[in-house]
BAFI-3210 file (N, C-alpha, C; in Angstrom, 3 decimals, decimal comma, padded with zeros to 6 digits):
// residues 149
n [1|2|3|4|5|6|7|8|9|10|11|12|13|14|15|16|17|18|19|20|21|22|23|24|25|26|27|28|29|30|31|32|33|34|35|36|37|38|39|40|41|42|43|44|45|46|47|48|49|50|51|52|53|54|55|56|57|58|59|60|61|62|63|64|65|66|67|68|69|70|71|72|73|74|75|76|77|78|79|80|81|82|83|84|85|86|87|88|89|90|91|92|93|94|95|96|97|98|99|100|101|102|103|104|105|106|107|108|109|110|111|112|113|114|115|116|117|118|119|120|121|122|123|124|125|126|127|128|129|130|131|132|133|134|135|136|137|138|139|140|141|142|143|144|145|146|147|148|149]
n.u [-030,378|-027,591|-024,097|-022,891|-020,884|-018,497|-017,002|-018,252|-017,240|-014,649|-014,226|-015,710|-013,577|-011,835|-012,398|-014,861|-017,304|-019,629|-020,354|-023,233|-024,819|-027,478|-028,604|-026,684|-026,602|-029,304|-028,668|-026,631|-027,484|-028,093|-027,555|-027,737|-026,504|-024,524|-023,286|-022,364|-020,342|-018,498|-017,232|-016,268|-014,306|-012,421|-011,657|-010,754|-008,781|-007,200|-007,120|-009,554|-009,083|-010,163|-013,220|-014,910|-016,543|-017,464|-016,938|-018,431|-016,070|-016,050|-018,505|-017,832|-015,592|-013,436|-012,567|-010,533|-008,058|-004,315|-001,664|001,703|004,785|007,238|010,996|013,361|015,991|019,649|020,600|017,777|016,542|017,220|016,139|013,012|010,548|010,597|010,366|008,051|005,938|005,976|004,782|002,465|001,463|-000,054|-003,294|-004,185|-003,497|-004,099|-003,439|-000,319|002,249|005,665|007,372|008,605|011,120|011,345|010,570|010,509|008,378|005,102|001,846|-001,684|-002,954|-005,504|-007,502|-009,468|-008,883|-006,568|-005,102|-004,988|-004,165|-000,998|-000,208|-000,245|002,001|004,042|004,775|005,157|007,230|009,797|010,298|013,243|015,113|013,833|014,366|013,369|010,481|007,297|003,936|000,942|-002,195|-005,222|-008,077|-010,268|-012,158|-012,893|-013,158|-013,281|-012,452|-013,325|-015,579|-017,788|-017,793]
n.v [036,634|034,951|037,133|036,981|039,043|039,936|037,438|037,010|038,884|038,773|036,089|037,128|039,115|037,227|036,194|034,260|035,000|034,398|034,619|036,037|034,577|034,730|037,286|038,017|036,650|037,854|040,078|040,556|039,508|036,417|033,054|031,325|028,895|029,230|031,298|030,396|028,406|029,719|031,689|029,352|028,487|030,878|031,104|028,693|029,402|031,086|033,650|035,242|035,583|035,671|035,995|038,471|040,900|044,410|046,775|049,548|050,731|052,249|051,285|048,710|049,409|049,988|052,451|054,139|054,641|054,072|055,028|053,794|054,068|052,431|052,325|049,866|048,225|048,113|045,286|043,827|044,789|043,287|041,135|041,784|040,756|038,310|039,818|041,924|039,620|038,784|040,957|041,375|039,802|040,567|041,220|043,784|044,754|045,899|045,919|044,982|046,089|046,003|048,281|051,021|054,155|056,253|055,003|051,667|049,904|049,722|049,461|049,521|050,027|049,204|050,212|050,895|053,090|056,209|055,046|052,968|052,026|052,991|051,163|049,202|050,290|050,016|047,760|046,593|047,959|047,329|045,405|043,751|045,119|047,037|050,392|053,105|054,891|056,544|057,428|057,875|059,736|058,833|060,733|060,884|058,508|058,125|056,003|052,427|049,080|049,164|050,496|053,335|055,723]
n.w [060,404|059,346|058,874|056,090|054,580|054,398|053,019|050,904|049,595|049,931|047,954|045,600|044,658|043,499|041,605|041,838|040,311|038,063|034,204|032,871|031,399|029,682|030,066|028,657|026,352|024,753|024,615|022,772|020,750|020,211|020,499|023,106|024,015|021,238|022,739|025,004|023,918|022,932|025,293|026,398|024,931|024,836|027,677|027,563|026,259|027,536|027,020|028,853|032,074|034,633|036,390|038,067|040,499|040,614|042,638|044,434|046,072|048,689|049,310|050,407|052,754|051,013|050,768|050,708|047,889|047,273|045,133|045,409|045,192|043,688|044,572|043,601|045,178|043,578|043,757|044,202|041,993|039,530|039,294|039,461|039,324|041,418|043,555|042,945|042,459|045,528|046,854|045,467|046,897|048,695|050,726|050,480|048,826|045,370|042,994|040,849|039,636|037,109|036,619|034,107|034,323|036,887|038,828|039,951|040,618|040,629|043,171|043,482|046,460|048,112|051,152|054,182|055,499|056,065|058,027|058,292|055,460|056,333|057,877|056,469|054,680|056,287|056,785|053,877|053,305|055,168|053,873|052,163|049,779|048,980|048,237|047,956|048,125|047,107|048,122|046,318|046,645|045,560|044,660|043,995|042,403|038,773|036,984|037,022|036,160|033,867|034,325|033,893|036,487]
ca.u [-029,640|-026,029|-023,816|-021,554|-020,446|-016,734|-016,786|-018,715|-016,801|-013,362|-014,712|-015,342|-012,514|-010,507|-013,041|-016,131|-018,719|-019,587|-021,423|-024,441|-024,855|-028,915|-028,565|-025,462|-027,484|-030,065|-027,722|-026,310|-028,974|-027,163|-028,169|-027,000|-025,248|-023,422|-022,427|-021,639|-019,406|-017,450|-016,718|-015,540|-013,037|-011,803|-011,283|-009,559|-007,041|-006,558|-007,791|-009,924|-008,352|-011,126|-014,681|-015,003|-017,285|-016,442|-017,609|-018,171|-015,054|-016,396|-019,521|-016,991|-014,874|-011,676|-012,641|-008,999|-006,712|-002,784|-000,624|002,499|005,660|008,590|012,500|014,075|017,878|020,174|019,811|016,430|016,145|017,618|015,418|011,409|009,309|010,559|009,754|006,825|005,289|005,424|003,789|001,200|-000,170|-000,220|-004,164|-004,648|-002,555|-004,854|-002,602|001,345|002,885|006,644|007,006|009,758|011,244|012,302|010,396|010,719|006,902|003,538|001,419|-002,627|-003,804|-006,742|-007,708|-010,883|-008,644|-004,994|-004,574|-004,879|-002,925|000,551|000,012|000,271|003,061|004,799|004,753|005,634|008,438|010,598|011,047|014,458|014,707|013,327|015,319|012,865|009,297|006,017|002,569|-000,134|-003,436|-006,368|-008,903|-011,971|-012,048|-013,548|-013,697|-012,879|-012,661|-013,872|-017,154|-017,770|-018,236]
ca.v [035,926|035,428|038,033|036,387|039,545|039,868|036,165|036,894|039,904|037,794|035,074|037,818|039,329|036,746|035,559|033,767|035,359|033,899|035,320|036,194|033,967|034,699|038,707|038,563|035,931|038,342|041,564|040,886|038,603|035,170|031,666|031,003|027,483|029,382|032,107|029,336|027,555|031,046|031,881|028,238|028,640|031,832|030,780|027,938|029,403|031,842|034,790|035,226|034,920|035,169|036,835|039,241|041,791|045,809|047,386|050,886|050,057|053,079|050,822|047,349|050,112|049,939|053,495|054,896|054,042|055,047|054,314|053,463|053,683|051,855|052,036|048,673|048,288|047,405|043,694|043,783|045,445|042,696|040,352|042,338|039,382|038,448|040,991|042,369|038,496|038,974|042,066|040,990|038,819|041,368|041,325|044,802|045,187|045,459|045,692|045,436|046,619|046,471|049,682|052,120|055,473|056,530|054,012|050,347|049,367|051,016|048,732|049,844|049,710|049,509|049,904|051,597|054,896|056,546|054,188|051,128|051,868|053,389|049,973|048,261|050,491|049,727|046,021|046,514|049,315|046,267|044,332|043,647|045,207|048,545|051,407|054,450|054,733|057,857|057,463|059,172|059,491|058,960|061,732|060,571|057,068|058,354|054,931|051,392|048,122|049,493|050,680|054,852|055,861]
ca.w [059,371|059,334|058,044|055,709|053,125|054,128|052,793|049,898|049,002|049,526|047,100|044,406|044,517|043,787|040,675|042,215|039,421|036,548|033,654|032,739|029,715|029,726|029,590|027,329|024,419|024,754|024,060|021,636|020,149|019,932|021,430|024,708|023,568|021,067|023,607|026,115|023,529|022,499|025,998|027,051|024,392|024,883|028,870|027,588|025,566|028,441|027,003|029,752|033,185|035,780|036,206|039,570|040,826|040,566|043,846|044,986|047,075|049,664|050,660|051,576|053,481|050,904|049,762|050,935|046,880|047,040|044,548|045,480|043,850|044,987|043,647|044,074|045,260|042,713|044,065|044,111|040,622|038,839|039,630|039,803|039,105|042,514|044,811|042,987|043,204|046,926|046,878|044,991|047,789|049,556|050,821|050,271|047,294|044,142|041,446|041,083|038,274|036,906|035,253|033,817|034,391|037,717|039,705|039,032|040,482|041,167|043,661|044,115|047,410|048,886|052,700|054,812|055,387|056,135|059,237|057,324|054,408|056,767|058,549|055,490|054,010|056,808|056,490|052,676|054,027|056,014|052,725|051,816|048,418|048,557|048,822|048,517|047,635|047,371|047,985|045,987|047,120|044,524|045,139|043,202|041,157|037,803|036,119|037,453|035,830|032,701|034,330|034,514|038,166]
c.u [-028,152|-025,240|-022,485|-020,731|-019,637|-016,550|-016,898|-017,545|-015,053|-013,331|-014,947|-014,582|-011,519|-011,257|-014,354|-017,300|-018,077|-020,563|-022,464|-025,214|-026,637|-029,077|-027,839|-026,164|-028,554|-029,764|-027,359|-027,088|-028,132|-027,576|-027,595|-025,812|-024,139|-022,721|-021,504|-020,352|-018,258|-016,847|-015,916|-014,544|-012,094|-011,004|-010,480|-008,188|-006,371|-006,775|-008,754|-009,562|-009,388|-012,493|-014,699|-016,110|-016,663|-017,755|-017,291|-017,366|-015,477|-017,420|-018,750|-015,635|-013,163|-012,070|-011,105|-008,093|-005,581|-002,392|000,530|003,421|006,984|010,130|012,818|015,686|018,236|020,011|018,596|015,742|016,520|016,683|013,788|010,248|009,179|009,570|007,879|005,823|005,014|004,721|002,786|000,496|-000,378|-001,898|-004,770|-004,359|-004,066|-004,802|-000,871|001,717|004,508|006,884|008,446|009,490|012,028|011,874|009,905|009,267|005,941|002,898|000,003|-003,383|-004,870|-007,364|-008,671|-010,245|-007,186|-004,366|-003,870|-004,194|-001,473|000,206|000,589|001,776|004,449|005,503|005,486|007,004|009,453|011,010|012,378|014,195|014,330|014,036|014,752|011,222|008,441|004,761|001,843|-001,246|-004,604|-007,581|-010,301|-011,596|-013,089|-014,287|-012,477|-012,885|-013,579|-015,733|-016,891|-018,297|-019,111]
c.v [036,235|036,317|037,744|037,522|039,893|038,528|035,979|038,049|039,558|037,461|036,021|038,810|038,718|036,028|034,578|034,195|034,430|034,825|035,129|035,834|034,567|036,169|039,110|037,950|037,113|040,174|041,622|039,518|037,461|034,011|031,388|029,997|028,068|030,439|031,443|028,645|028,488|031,432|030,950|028,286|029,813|032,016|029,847|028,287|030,478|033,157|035,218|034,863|034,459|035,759|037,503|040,381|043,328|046,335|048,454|050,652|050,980|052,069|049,342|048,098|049,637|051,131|054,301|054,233|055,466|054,114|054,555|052,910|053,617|051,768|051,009|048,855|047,577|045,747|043,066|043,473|044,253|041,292|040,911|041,237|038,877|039,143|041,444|040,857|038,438|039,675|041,841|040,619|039,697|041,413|042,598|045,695|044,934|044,995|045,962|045,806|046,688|047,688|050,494|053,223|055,614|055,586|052,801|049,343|050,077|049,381|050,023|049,599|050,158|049,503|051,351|052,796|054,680|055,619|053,012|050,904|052,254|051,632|048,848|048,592|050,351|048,458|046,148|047,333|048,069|045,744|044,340|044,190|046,035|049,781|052,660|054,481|056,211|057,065|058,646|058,697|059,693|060,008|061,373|059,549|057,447|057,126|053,548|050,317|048,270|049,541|051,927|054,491|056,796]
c.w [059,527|058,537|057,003|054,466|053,109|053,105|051,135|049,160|048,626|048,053|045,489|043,887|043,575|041,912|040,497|041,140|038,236|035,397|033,332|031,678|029,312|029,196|028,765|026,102|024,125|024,085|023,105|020,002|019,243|020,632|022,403|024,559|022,680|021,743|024,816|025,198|023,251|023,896|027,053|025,876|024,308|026,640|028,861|026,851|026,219|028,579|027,815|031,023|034,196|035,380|037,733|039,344|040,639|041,698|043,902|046,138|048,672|050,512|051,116|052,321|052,877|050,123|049,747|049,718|047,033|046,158|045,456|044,980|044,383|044,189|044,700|044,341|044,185|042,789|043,666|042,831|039,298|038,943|039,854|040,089|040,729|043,282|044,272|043,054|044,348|047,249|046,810|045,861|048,765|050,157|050,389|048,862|046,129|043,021|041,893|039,694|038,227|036,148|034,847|034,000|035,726|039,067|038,900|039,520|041,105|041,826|043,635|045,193|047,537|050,550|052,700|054,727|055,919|056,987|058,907|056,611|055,163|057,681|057,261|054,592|054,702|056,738|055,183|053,025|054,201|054,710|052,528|050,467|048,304|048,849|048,752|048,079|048,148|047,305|046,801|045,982|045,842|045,555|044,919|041,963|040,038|036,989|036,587|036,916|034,571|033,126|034,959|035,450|038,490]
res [x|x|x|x|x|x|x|x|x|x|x|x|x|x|x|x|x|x|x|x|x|x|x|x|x|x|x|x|x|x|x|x|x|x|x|x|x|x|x|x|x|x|x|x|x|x|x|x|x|x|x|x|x|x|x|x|x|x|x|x|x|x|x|x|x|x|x|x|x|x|x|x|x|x|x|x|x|x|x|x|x|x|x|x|x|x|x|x|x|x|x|x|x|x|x|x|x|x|x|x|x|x|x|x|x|x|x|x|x|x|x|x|x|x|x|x|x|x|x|x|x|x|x|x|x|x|x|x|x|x|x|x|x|x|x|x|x|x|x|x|x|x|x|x|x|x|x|x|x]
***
């Protein structure tokens, strides 16, 4: 059989699930139609952005998370939305964040191990717009996507 679960694992990433209307009416002991009609209005008014999977990121080989925390150049800095938008698409990027204090964004990567992520911080490194940045290495993911680990 073909092995399609990079493809699949893309696809829910990005928001490919849907829910589980059948086990949720059942939870919280409600009719499916009106759980279906409560969560098509709460998707339409936005309150809901997507639906995705939460993976033991170790078994699709992105167990290696750094934060990364980047000071922008004055240039740069005046403008965030920018730069950290590019970031964002970063493939490996998980999360971007504008943030305050002494660095102006935290990015979460994800990649298989140390190799992967200095390849990528390199790539992010070149940007125009960054003038100093630290890694820090997550040791043990306690709790992810609002599910204990």
């Amino acid at each position: 059989m073909k092995n399609i679960r990079p493809k699949l694992i893309r696809l829910f990433k990005v928001g490919y699930c849907t829910p589980q209307i059948a086990r949720i009416a059942k939870t919280i002991n409600e009719p499916s139609a009106t759980l279906h009609y409560n969560i098509k209005k709460l998707e339409n008014e936005g309150a809901i952005k997507t639906y995705k999977a939460v993976f033991d990121y170790e078994k699709i080989d992105e167990g290696f998370c750094v934060y990364l925390f980047i000071k922008l150049t004055a240039k740069a800095g005046a403008d965030p939305d920018q730069i950290v938008g590019e970031l964002a698409r970063y493939e490996k990027v998980d999360s971007a964040d504008i943030i305050a204090g002494e660095w102006d964004v935290v990015l979460k990567v994800r990649t298989k191990n140390q190799d992967e992520y200095y390849d990528v911080l390199k790539s992010i490194l070149t940007r125009e717009g960054i003038e100093k940045s630290t890694s820090v290495i997550s040791l043990k993911q306690a709790k992810t996507e609002f599910v204990l680990l």
